[in-house]
N, C-alpha and C positions, 0 to 999 in steps of 0.2 A: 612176280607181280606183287605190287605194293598190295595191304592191306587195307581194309575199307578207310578207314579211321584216317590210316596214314597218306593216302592217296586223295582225300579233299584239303587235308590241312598243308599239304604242300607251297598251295600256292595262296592262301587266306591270309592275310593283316594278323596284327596282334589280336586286336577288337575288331571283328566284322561286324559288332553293331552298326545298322546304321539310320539315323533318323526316316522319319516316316514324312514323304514327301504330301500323304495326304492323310491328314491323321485321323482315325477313327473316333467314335463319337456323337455325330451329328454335327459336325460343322459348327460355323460363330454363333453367338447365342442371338434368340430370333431368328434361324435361317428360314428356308423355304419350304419347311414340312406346313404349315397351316396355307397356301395358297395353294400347293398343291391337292390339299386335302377339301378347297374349294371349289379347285376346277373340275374334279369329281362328282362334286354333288350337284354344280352345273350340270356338267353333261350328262348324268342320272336325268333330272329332272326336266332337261330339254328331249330325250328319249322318253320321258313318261306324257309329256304332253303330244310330243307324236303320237304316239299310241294312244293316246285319249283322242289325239282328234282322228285319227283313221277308223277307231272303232266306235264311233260314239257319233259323227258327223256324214 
């Protein structure tokens, strides 16, 4: 039985790099972290007004 080593590199390329189909990061510049980070404090704040008005009305 082949060795560890030897038994992947068998059938690998020269350069198994291989580009990053999604590259890490945070994506293009201005992406979608600050909308998200709105829609958030919407739904906080539509949850805190329920709650105000069930306990308060």
């Amino acid at each position: 039985m082949a060795g560890g080593d030897d038994f992947y590199s068998r059938d690998r390329p020269e350069n198994p790099q291989m580009p990053e189909d999604r590259p890490r990061g945070g994506g293009p510049a201005g992406g979608t972290a600050p909308v998200k980070v709105f829609v958030w404090w919407v739904v906080a704040a539509v949850i805190i007004v329920i709650l105000w008005l069930v306990f308060f009305f």
